[in-house]
C-alpha positions, 0 to 999 in steps of 0.5 A: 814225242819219243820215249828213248829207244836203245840206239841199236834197237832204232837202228835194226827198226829204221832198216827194217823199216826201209825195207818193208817201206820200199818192198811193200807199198805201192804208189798212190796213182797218179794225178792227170793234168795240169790241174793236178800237177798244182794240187800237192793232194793229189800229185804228192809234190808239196812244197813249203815256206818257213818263217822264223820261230814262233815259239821257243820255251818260256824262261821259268828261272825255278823250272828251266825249260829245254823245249818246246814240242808236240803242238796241237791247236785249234780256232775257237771264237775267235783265238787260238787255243795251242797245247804243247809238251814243254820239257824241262828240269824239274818236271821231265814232261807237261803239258801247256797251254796258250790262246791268242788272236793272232800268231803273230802275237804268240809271244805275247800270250801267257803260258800255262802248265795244266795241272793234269797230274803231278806225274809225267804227261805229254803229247797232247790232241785237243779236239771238240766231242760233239755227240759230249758236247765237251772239249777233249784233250788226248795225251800219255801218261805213266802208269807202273802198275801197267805194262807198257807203263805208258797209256793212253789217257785222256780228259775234258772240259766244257770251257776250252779257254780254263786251263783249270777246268781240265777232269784228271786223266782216264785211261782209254783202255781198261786193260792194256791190249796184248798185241802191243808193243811200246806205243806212243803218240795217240791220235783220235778221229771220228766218221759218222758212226765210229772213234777211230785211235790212231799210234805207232810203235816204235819198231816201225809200225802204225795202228788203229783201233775203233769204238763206237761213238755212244761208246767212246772213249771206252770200248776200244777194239784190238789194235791192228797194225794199219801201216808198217815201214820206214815211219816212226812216231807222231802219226796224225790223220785229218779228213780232207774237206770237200774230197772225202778222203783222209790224208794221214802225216807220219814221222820219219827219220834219217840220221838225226834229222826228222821229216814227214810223210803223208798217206791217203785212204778212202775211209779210217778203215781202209789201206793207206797208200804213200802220196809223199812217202819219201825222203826222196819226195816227203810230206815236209822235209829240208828237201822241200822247206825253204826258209825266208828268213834265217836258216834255223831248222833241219827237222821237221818233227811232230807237227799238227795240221792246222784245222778248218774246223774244231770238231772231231771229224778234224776238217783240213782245208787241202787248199790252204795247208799250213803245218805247225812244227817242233824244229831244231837245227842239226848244230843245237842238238849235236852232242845233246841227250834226246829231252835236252834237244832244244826244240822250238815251234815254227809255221810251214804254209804250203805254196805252189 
């Protein structure tokens, strides 16, 4: 999801970036053995295969859709319960919503756009709040009477499977921190006694803010910039299974394409440190993606691992990772404005 920037503005924040990335970071240490060498975790060396596109937007003749984008999903009784950002004519930004059994049958479900607001609303997280017991769903908004005008907002439910049901959007932040430029693309994660809200600004920066958990989703601290470099949106952190660590894939640019990088930390609350943070050696990139069908993307672009639980410690199961994705090759963007690139959704599995 990205709020368009001035393009020299993006070009002095992708430098500057590149600079800070390779001046300031330092290397996860090496794995040993070949053991280690097989397990992307913990060597860094993921690679991936894709197939075709899953999902492309849904043919509405009195709202014409451009994209689809900004996917997060999760496995509840027995489906898949996908939200999504869908950009089109009539309404720029909204949020919709998709459940089925099987993703090859993902074509097949019905869509529906929430009814949040009749404002702008995007870039969604869904996730189930334990200490609630109530589903919640983490997206921005537009608020002018606020600057920045956009906010984190955010609202619940006890029945995941009504699009209906959804509260109308809070605000996460009774007032807007001083501290922070133009934010975008709010991320949340518990541990044992805290909420934990990750973003990122868009000169290059990730932050993260906390609250207790009696307290959430209210109470937030001063933001701090947690990871500063060659990154720039749509940061998503998990809670590696069985390891105790947490991995954390960040956007990135090069040119016109988008790809991902991957960092690594002992706790929410420690420096993250590169594991595949290269466009050289990344996360997920065309470097390391290959197609087994037609070749129909170039980007890899905001993207939600897909989880081994639902909750909000956001479980992955670091031996079988699997990636969902906005992609678009470079041919259907050329000489296109940013919300009319025709983004669709696509599946990376990781292999050996």
């Amino acid at each position: 999801m990205r709020e368009i920037l001035p393009p020299l503005l993006l070009v002095m924040a992708a430098v500057a970036g590149v600079a800070q990335d390779e001046a300031t970071t330092k290397p996860a240490p090496p794995a040993q053995g070949k053991a280690a060498a097989a397990n992307p975790i913990q060597s860094g060396d993921f690679r991936w295969i894709v197939g075709p596109p899953l999902l492309g937007p849904a043919p509405r003749p009195a709202d014409p859709c451009h994209s689809i984008k900004d996917p997060t999903v999760v496995f509840w009784k027995g489906r898949w319960h996908l939200f999504c950002t869908i950009r089109s004519k009539v309404r720029s930004h909204q949020i919709e919503y998709l459940s089925f059994k099987d993703w090859n049958d993902i074509g097949k479900a019905e869509r529906h756009v929430l009814t949040l607001t009749d404002g702008y609303f995007c870039a969604p997280q869904v996730f189930y709040f334990t200490p609630h017991q109530r589903w919640c769903l983490v997206y921005q908004v537009i608020d002018k009477s606020r600057q920045p005008a956009l906010q984190p907002a955010f609202s619940t439910t006890q029945d995941l499977a009504d699009p209906k049901s959804w509260s109308k959007p809070a605000l996460l932040f009774e007032r807007s921190p001083d501290n922070v430029p133009r934010w975008i693309d709010f991320w949340v994660i518990c541990d044992e006694t805290r909420a934990h809200l990750f973003f990122t600004s868009l000169d290059g920066r990730m932050w993260r803010a906390e609250t207790k958990l009696a307290d959430f989703p209210r109470g937030w601290s001063k933001p701090a910039v947690v990871l500063q470099g060659d990154i720039f949106e749509a940061s998503h952190t998990y809670r590696l299974k069985g390891l105790d660590r947490y991995l954390t894939v960040v956007e990135a640019q090069a040119g016109s394409r988008r790809y991902y990088k991957a960092y690594v930390a002992d706790r929410l609350d420690a420096k993250w440190q590169p594991l595949a943070a290269t466009r050289a050696k990344p996360f997920a990139a065309p470097v390391n993606v290959r197609h087994t069908g037609d070749h129909w993307t170039d980007s890899i672009s905001h993207g939600e691992l897909l989880r081994a639980g639902h909750d909000e410690h956001l479980d992955v199961d670091p031996a079988k990772l699997r990636f969902l994705f906005q992609g678009v090759a470079d041919a259907a963007q050329k000489g296109k404005k940013y919300g009319e690139i025709p983004y669709r959704l696509g599946l990376l599995e990781a292999v050996p």
